[in-house]
C-alpha positions as CSV (number, residue, x, y, z in Angstrom):
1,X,-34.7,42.0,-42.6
2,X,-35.3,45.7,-43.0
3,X,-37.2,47.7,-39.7
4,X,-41.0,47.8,-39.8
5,X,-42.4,51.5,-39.9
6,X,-42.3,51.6,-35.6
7,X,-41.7,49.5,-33.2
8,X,-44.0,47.9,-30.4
9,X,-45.7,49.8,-28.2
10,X,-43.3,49.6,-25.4
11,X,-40.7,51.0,-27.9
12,X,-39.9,54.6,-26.9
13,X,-39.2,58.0,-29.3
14,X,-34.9,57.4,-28.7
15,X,-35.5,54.1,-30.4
16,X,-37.9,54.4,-33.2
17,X,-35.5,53.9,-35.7
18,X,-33.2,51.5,-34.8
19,X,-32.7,47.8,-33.9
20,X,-30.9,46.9,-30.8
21,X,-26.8,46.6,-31.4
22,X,-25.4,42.7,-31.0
23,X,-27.0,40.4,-28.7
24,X,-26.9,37.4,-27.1
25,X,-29.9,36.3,-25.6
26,X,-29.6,32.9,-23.1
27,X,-32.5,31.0,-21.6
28,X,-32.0,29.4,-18.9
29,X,-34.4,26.8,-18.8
30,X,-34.8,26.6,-22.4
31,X,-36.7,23.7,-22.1
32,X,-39.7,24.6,-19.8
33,X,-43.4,26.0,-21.0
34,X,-42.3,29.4,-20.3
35,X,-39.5,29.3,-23.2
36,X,-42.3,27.1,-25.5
37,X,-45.0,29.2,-25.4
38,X,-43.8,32.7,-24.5
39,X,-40.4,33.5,-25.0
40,X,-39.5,31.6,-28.5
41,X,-42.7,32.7,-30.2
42,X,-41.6,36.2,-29.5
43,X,-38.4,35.7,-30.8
44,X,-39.8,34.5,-34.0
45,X,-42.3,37.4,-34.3
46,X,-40.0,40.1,-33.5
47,X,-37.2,38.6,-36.4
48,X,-40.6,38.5,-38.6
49,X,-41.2,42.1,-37.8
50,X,-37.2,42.8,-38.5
51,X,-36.8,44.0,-34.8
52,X,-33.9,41.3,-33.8
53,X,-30.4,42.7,-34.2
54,X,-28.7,42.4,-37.2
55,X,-26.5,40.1,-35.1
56,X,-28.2,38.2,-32.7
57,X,-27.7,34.8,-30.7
58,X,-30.1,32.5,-28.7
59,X,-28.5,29.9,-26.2
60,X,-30.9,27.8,-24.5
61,X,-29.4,26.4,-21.7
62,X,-30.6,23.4,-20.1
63,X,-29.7,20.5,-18.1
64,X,-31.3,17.5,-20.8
65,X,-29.6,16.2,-23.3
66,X,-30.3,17.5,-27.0
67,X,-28.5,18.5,-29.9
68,X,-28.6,22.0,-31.8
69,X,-30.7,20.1,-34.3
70,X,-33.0,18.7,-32.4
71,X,-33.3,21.5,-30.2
72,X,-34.6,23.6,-33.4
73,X,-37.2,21.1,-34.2
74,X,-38.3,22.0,-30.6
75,X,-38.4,25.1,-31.1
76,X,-40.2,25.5,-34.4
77,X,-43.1,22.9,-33.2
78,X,-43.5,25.6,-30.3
79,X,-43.6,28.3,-32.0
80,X,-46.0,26.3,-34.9
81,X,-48.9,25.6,-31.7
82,X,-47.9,29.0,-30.0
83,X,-47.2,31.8,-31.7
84,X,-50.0,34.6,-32.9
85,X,-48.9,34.5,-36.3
86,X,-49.9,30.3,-36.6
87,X,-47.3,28.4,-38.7
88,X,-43.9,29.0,-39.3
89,X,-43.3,30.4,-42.8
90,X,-39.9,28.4,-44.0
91,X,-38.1,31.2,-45.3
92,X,-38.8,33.4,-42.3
93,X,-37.7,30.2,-40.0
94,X,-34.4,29.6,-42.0
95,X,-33.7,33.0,-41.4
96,X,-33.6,32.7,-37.8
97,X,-32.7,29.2,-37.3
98,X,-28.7,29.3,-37.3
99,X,-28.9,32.0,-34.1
100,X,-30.5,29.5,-32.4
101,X,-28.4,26.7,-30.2
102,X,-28.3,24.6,-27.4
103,X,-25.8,23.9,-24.4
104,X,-26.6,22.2,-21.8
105,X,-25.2,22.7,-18.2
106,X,-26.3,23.7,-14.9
107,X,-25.0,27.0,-14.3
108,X,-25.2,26.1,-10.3
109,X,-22.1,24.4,-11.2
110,X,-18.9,26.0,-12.1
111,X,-18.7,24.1,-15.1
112,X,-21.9,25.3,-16.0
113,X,-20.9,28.6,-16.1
114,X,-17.4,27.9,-17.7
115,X,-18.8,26.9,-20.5
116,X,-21.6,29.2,-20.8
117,X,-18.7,32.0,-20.8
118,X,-16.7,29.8,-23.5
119,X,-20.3,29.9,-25.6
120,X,-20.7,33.5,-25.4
121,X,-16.9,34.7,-26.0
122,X,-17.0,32.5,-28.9
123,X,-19.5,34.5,-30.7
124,X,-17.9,37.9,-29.8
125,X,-14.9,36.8,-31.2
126,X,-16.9,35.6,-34.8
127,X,-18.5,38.6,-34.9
128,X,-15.6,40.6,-33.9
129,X,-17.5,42.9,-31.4
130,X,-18.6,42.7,-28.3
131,X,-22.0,41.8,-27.4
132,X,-24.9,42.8,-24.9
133,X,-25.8,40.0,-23.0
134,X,-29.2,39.1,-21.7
135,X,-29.4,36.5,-19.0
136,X,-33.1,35.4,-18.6
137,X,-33.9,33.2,-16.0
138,X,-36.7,30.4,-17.6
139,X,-36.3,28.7,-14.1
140,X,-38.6,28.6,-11.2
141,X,-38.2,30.9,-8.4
142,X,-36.3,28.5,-6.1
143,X,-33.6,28.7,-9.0
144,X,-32.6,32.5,-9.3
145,X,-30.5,33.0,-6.3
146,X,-28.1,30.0,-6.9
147,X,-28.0,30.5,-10.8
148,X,-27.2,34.3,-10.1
149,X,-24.5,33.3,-7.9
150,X,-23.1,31.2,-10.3
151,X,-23.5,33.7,-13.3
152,X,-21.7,36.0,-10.7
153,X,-18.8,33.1,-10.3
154,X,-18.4,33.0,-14.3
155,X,-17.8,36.3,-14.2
156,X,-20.7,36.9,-16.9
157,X,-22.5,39.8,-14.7
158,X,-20.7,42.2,-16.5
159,X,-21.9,43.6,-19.4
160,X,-25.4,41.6,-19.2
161,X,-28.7,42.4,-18.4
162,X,-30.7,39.7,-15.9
163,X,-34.1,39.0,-16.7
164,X,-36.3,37.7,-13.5
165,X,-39.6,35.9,-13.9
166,X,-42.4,36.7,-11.3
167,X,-43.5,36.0,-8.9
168,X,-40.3,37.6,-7.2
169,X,-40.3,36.4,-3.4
170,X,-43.3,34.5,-1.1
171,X,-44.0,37.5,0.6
172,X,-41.7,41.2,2.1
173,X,-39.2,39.5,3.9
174,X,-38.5,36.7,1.3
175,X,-38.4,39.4,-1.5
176,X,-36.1,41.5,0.2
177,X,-33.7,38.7,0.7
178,X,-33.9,37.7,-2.9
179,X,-33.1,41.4,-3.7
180,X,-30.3,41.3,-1.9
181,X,-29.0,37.8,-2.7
182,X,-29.2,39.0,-6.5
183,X,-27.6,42.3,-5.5
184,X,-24.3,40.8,-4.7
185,X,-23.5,40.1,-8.2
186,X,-26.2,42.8,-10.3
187,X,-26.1,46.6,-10.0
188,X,-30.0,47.2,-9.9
189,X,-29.8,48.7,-13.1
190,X,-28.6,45.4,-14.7
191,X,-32.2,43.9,-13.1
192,X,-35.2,43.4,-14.8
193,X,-38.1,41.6,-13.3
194,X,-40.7,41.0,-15.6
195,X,-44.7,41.2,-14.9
196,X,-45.7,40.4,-18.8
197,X,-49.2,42.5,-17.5
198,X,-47.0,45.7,-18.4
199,X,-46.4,44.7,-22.1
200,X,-49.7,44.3,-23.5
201,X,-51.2,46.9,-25.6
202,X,-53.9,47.9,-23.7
203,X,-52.5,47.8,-20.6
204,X,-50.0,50.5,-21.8
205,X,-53.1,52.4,-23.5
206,X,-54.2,53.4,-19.7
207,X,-51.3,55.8,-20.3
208,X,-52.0,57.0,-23.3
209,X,-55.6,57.3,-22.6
210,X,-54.9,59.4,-19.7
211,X,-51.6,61.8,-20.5
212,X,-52.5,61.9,-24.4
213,X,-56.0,63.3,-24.1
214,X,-57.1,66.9,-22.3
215,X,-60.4,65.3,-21.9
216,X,-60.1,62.8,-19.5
217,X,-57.2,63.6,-16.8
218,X,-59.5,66.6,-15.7
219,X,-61.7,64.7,-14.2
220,X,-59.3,62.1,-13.2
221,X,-59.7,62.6,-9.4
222,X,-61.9,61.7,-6.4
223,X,-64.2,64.9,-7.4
224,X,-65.9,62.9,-10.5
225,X,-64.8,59.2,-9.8
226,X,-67.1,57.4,-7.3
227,X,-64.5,54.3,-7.4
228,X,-62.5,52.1,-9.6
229,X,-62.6,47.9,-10.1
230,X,-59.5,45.8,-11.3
231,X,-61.0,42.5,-12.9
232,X,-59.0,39.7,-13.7
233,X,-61.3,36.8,-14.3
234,X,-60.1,33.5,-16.3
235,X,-62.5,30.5,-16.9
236,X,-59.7,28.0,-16.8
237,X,-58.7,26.1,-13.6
238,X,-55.1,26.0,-12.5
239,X,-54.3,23.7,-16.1
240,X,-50.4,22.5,-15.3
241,X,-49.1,24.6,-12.7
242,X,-51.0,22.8,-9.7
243,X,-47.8,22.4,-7.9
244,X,-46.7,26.2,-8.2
245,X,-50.0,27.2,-8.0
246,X,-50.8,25.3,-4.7
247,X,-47.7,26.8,-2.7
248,X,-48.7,30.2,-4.4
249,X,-52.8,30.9,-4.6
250,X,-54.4,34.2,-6.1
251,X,-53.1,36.6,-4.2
252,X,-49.5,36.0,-4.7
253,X,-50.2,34.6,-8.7
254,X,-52.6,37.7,-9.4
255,X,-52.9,40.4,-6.9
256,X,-49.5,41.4,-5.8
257,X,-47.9,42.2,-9.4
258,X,-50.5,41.9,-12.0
259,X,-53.6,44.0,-10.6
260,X,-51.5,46.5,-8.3
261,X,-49.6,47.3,-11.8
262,X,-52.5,48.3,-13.2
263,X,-53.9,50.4,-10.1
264,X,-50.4,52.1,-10.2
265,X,-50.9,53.1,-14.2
266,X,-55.1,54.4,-13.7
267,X,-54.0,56.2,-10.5
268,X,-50.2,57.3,-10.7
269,X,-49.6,61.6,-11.2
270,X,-48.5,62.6,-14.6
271,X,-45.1,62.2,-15.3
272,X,-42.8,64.6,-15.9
273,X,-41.4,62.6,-19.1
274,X,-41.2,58.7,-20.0
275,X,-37.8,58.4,-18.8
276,X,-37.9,55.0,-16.7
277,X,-37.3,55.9,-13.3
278,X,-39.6,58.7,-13.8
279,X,-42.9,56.3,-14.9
280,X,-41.5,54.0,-12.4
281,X,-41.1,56.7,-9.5
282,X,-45.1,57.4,-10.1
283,X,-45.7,54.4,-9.9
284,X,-44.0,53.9,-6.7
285,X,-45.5,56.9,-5.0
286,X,-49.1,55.2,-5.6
287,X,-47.9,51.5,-4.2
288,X,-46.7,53.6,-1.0
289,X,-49.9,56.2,-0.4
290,X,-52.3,52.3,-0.5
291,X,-53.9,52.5,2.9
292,X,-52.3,49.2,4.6
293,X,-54.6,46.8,5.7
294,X,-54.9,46.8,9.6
295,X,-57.1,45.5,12.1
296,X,-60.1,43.4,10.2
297,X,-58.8,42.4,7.5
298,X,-61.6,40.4,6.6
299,X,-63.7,43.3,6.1
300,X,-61.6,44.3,3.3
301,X,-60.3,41.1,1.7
302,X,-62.4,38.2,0.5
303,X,-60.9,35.0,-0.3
304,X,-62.1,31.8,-2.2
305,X,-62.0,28.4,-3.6
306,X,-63.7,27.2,-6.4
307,X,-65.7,23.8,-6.4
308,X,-66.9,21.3,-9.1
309,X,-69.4,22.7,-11.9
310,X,-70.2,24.2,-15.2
311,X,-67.9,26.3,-17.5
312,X,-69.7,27.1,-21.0
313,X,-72.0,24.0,-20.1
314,X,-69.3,21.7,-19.4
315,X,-68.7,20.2,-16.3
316,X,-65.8,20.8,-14.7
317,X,-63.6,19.3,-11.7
318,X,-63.5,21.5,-7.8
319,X,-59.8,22.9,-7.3
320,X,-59.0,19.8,-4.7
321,X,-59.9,17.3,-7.7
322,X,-57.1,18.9,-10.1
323,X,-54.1,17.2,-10.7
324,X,-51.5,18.1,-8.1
325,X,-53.7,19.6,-5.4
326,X,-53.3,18.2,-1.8
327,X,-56.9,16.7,-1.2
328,X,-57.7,19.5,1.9
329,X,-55.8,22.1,0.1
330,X,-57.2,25.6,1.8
331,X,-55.5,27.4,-1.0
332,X,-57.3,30.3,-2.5
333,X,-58.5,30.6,-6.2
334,X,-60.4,33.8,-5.6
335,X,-59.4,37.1,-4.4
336,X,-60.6,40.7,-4.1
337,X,-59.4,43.4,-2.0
338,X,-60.8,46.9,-1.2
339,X,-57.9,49.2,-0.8
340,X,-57.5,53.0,-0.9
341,X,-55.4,55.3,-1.8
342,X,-54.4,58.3,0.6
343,X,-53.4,61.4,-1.2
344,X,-54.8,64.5,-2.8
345,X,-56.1,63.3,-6.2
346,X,-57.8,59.6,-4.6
347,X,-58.8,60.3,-1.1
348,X,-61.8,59.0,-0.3
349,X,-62.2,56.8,-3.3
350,X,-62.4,52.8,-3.1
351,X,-60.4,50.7,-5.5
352,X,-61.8,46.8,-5.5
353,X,-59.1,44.5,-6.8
354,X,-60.4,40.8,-8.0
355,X,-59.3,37.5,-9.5
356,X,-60.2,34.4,-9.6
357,X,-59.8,30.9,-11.7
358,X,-62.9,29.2,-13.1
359,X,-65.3,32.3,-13.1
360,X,-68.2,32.2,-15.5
361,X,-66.0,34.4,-18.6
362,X,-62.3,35.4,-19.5
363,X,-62.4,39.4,-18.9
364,X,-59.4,41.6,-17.8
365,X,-60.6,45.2,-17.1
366,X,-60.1,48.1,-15.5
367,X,-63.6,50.4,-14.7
368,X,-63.6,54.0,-13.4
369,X,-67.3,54.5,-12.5
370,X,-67.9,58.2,-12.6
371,X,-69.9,60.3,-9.8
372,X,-73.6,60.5,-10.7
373,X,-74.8,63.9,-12.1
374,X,-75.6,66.2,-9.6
375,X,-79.2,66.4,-10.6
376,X,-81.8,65.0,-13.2
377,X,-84.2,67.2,-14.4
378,X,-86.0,64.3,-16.4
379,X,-89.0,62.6,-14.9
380,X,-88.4,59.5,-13.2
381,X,-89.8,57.4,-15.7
382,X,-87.7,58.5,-18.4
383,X,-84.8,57.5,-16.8
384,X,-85.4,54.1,-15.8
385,X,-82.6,52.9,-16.9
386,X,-80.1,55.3,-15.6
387,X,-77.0,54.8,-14.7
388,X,-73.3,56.8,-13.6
389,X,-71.0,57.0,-16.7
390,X,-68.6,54.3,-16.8
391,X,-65.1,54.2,-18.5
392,X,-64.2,50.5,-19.1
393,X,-60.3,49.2,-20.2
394,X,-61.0,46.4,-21.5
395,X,-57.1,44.2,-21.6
396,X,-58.3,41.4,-22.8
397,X,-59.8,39.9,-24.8
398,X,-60.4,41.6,-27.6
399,X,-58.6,44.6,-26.1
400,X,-60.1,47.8,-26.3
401,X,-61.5,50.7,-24.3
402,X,-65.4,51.9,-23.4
403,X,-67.7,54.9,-23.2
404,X,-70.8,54.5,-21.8
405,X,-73.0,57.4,-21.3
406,X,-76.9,58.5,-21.5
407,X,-78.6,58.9,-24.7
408,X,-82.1,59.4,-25.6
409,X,-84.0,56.6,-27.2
410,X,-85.7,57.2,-30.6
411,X,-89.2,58.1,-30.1
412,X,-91.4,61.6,-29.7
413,X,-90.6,61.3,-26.1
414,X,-87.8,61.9,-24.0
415,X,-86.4,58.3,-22.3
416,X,-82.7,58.1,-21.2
417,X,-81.0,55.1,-21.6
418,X,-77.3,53.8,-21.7
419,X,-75.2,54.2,-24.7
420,X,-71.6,52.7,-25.4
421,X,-68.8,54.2,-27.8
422,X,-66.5,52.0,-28.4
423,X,-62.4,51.7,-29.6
424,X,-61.3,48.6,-30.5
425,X,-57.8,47.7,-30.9
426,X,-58.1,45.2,-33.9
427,X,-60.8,47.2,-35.3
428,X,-58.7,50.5,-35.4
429,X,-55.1,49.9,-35.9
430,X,-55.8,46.3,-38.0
431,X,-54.3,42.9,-37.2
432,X,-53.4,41.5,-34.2
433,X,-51.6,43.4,-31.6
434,X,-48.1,42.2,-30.5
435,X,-47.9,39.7,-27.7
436,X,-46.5,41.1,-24.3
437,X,-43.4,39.4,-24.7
438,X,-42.5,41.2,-27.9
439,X,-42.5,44.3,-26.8
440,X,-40.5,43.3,-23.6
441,X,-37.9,41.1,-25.0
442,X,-37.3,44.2,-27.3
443,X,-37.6,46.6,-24.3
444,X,-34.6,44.2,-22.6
445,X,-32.1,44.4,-25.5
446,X,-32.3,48.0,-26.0
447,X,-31.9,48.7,-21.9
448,X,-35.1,50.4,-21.2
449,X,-36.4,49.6,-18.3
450,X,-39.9,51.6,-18.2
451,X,-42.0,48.4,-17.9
452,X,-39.8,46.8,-15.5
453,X,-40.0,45.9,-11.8
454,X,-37.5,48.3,-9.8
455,X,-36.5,46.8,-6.2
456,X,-38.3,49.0,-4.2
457,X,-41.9,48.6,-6.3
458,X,-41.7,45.1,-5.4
459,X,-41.0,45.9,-1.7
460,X,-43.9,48.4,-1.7
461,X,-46.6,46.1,-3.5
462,X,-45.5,43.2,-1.0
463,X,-46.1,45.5,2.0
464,X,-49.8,46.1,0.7
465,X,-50.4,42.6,0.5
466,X,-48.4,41.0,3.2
467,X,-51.0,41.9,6.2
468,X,-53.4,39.9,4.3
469,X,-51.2,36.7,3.7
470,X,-50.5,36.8,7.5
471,X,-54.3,36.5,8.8
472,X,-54.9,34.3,6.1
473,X,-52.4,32.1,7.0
474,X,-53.1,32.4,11.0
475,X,-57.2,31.9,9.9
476,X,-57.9,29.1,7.8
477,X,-60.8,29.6,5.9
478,X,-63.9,27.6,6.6
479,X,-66.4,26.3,4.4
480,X,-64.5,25.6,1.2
481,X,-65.0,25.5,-1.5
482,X,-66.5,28.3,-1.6
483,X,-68.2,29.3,-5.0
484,X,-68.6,26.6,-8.1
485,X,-67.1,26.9,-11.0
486,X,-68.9,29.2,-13.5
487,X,-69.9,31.7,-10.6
488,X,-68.2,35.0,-9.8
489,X,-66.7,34.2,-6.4
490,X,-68.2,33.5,-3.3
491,X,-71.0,35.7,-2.2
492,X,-68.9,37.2,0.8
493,X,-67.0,39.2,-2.2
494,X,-70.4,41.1,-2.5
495,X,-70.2,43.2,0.4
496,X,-67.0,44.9,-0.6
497,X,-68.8,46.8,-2.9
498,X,-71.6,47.4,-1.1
499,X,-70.7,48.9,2.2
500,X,-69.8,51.9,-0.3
501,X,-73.4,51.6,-2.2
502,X,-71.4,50.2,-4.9
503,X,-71.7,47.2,-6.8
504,X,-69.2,44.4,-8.9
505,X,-69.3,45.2,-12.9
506,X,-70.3,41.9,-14.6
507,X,-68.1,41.6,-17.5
508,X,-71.1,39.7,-20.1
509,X,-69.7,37.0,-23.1
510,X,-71.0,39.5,-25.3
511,X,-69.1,42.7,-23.9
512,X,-65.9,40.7,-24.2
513,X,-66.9,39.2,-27.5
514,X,-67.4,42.9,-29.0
515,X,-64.9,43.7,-31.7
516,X,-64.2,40.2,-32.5
């Protein structure tokens, strides 16, 4: 398989060229969704695209019984139903098939990790090389401080990178012993947590849009941006996770990773270069200048559960009537914060965070609504329809970005109205863009580290949103639930907004539908 003409967007200039060396990839928990739908898929595209080493191994570890065989079979059906290119194509399976293999074990378990060890130095000898290793952790969360400890026993910490699934601790204090539970046996540098947010394409545009263009980062500041909205909305209800899910709610799921990752890239300082601790030390610097929430917190935080009713006129279950919710659960499904951010370049200006499960359309966004024009020198009725210019990132779907400005309408008199221009990914660059996990897996075997947690950004986004966990969890909400399904969120989440004379962007089915 010869190289593609560049790599996936999280791919940097140093390795444009060139595949990762040898590598040995293990999955713990090789038999889990996560590995089904996500992680073996990628695999498959990435030896598609001719990005997998020359000399590669997968090892799915996993306590069930199953041969190599079989375990194939399992993972070709997954990647058939999963993976964005549809079908497997046989010669493009066959050529990755043999890397693939199954041990089972408990790596808990000295023996576990004895033979794990036997696995791996078995291959290095074939090959007659050694081999970077790549230790990522399927498992759930309860899992990774045991299995590390065992990895650490095996003595298969050296030379091996450890992949770590979110959500990374239950709040400050749990994350920071985690950290340092995983420390004992990982230099930080070895760590990588993973929040897949980071690896999609448009996600990563927010820099490009900003540091690749003299037009926007100008006017990139609290001078011309009246505020910014973070929008993760998602029709579907909690689906299989209701256990995790239950013990977890929206603002651990959503808010602390996925939506303060994308505040960090629209309101992080330029930096320097795109070395990793540099983008990561911007990042960092935004997590720690968020005003902490203090005081009333429920003048700033909004919380929700959704009910029974209608998703694209179906009806639909409440949250309690889902399979594996506690009957009186209080857990919420909604969330949006108002939080700013106290420095030179954002003082002053609000950012309003939100997600939710059964809202009335799948939109991820991020808006900057731009200042209003410091005067109008049209009539009023000409400009009727007037409105601040608004810069729209739209993530997903159909993942693009959007202009919308004043125009005049045709006619022999002069009558503003709003205009969009539009880039859209598809559209542009052609095909589908890689999935998240691509670009990361890739990221992981060539050790660069860019789009990766570091220790101390998970510290600072669990300090943001730790006040909030604590008066939810000393208030118990009343009322629930506390919009229906197919509704943005109950109607307390309005005021956040407004006490700034602002209002919530309604992504429409058509705006997401554009492009498609």
């Amino acid at each position: 398989m010869s190289p593609q003409a560049g790599p996936p967007s999280g791919a940097h200039e140093t390795h444009a060229e060139a595949r990762p060396g040898p590598t040995i990839m293990v999955i713990v928990g090789a038999g889990g969704d996560l590995a089904a739908r996500k992680l073996f898929p990628a695999l498959y595209n990435l030896s598609v695209d001719g990005w997998l080493p020359e000399r590669f191994a997968a090892i799915g570890l996993d306590r069930g019984p199953m041969d190599d065989d079989a375990f194939r079979r399992h993972v070709r059906e997954a990647v058939d139903r999963f993976s964005r290119r549809g079908r497997t194509e046989p010669a493009r399976w066959d050529a990755l098939a043999p890397a693939i293999t199954r041990l089972r074990g408990d790596l808990s378990s000295p023996a576990g990790g004895r033979a794990l060890a036997d696995a791996i130095a078995a291959l290095e000898r074939l090959w007659r090389t050694p081999a970077q290793r790549v230790l990522y952790l399927a498992t759930p969360p309860a899992a990774v401080e045991p299995i590390a400890a065992g990895l650490g026993t095996a003595g298969l910490a050296d030379h091996a990178r450890l992949v770590v699934e979110k959500p990374f601790g239950r709040g400050l204090d749990s994350a920071r012993a985690l950290t340092a539970a995983i420390g004992r046996v990982f230099t930080e540098r070895q760590i990588f947590r993973i929040d897949h947010y980071l690896g999609k394409e448009t996600v990563q545009n927010i820099l490009a849009l900003r540091f690749g263009n003299t037009l926007y980062e100008p006017v990139w500041n609290r001078r011309y941006i009246a505020h910014v909205q973070i929008t993760v909305a998602e029709t579907v209800g909690v689906e299989q996770r209701g256990a995790y899910y239950d013990q977890a709610g929206a603002l651990r799921d959503m808010v602390q990773n996925h939506l303060l990752q994308i505040l960090c890239l629209v309101a992080m300082e330029p930096p320097v270069s795109f070395d990793a601790d540099e983008v990561r030390n911007k990042k960092t610097d935004v997590l720690r200048a968020v005003r902490r929430l203090t005081g009333d917190v429920a003048a700033a935080a909004v919380r929700g559960q959704y009910g029974p009713g209608t998703i694209d006129g179906a009806a639909v279950p409440g949250y309690r009537a889902e399979p594996g919710i506690a009957a009186e659960s209080s857990t919420e499904t909604f969330a949006a914060l108002r939080l700013f951010v106290d420095n030179w370049r954002w003082q002053g200006v609000p950012f309003y965070l939100r997600t939710g499960k059964r809202l009335p359309v799948k939109a991820t966004e991020a808006l900057v609504q731009f200042q209003p024009a410091p005067h109008l020198p049209f009539p009023p009725a000409t400009v009727e329809h007037w409105r601040p210019n608004q810069l729209i990132v739209r993530i997903q779907p159909n993942e693009g970005v959007m202009l919308r400005f004043q125009a005049k309408r045709p006619g022999p008199v002069m009558h503003l109205d709003t205009a969009d221009m539009e880039f859209d990914y598809c559209r542009a660059f052609g095909g589908e863009p890689p999935e998240a996990y691509e670009t990361l897996l890739l990221d992981v075997m060539w050790g660069d580290a860019t789009l990766f947690m570091r220790a101390d950004q998970i510290e600072a986004s669990w300090s943001i949103v730790q006040p909030v966990l604590d008066a939810w969890r000393t208030a118990p909400p009343d009322g629930l639930p506390a919009y229906p399904a197919g509704t943005w969120g109950p109607q307390a989440v309005d005021a956040l907004p407004q006490r700034d004379g602002h209002a919530w962007h309604m992504p429409s089915v058509a705006e997401t539908a554009r492009g498609s």
